[in-house]
Structure formats: structure tokens, C-alpha cells
C-alpha positions in Angstrom: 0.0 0.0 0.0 3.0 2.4 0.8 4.7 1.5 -2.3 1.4 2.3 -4.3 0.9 5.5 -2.7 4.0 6.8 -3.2 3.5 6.0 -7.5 0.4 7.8 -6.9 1.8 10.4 -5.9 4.5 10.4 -8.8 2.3 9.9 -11.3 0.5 13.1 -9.8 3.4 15.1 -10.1 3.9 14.0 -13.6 0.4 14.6 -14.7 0.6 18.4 -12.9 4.1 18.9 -15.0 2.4 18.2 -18.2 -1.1 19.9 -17.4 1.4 23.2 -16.8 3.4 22.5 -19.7 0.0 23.2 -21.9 -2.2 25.2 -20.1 0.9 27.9 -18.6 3.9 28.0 -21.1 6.3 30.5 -20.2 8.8 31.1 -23.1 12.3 30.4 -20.7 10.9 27.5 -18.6 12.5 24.2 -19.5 10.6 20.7 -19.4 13.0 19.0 -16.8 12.4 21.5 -13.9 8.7 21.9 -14.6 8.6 18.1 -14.1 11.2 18.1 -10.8 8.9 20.6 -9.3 5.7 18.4 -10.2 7.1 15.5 -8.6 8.8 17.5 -5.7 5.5 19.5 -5.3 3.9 16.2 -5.2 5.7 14.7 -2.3 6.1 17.6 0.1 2.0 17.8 -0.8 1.5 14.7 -0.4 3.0 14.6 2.8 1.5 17.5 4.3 -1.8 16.1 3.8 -1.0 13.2 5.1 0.6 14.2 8.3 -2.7 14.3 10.1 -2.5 10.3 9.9 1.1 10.1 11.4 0.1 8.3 14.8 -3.0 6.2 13.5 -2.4 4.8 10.0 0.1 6.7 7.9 -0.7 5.2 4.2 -0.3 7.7 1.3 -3.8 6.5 -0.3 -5.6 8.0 2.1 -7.8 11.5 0.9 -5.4 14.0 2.3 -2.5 12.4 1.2 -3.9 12.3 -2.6 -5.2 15.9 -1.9 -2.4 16.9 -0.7 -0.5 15.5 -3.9 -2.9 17.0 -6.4 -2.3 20.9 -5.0 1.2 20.4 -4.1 2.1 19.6 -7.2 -0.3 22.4 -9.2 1.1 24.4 -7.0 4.5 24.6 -7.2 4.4 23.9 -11.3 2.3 27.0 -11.4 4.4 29.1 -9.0 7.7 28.1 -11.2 5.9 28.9 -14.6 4.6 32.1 -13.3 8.0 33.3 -12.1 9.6 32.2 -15.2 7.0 34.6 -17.2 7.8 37.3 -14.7 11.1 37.3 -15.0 11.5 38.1 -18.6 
């Protein structure tokens, strides 16, 4: 279940990176950091939401861990596309 959560939350990350790559294009961002921050946005996310869980049951399947993935992920793909566009 661990193992699964954590792919989860990969494939989140991944699926973020290329929903930003479409929908946000910045002219100087490049396609391996906008997919590093997906998946880094993804974990740290994911982790947050599921740190309520930490005594009882951590698993990373759980709602806030998935949540917690999803916006992570979104984001900080969207905060590094949006400071790329400023910064030109």
C-alpha cells in the first residue's frame, strides 16, 4: 500500500508537470524542472496532507495524502511557470 501511494503520488506530479506544460507556457521554462517541481511539489503535498495520519495509520492513499498531492504539485508547477513569465 506504501509502495502504491507513493507511485500515486509520482504519477501526480507528472500529470501536474504536463497539465502546466500546456495550459501555462512560459517562453524560458524548460521541461525537466517543470517536471522536478511536479514531482517535488507532489511529495512535500503529499506529505502534508497526510501528516494528520502520522500516529493512526500513515498510508499515502488515504484522501489528504492524494489531496495533498494534487495541489502540491499544481502548485508549485504554477508558481515556477509564473516566475519564469515574470522574470522576462
Amino acid at each position: 500500500m506504501f509502495a502504491a501511494g507513493l507511485a500515486l503520488w509520482l504519477l501526480i506530479g507528472i500529470a501536474a508537470a504536463l497539465t502546466m506544460r500546456v495550459v501555462y507556457k512560459a517562453a524560458e521554462t524548460a521541461t525537466p524542472v517543470t517536471f522536478a517541481f511536479g514531482i517535488f511539489g507532489a511529495f512535500i503535498g503529499g506529505m502534508l496532507g497526510m501528516s494528520p495520519y502520522i500516529h493512526h495509520n500513515p498510508v499515502p492513499l488515504r484522501f489528504g495524502g492524494i489531496l495533498g498531492a494534487l495541489l502540491g504539485a499544481v502548485f508549485f508547477t504554477f508558481l515556477y511557470h509564473y516566475t519564469a513569465r515574470k522574470a522576462i
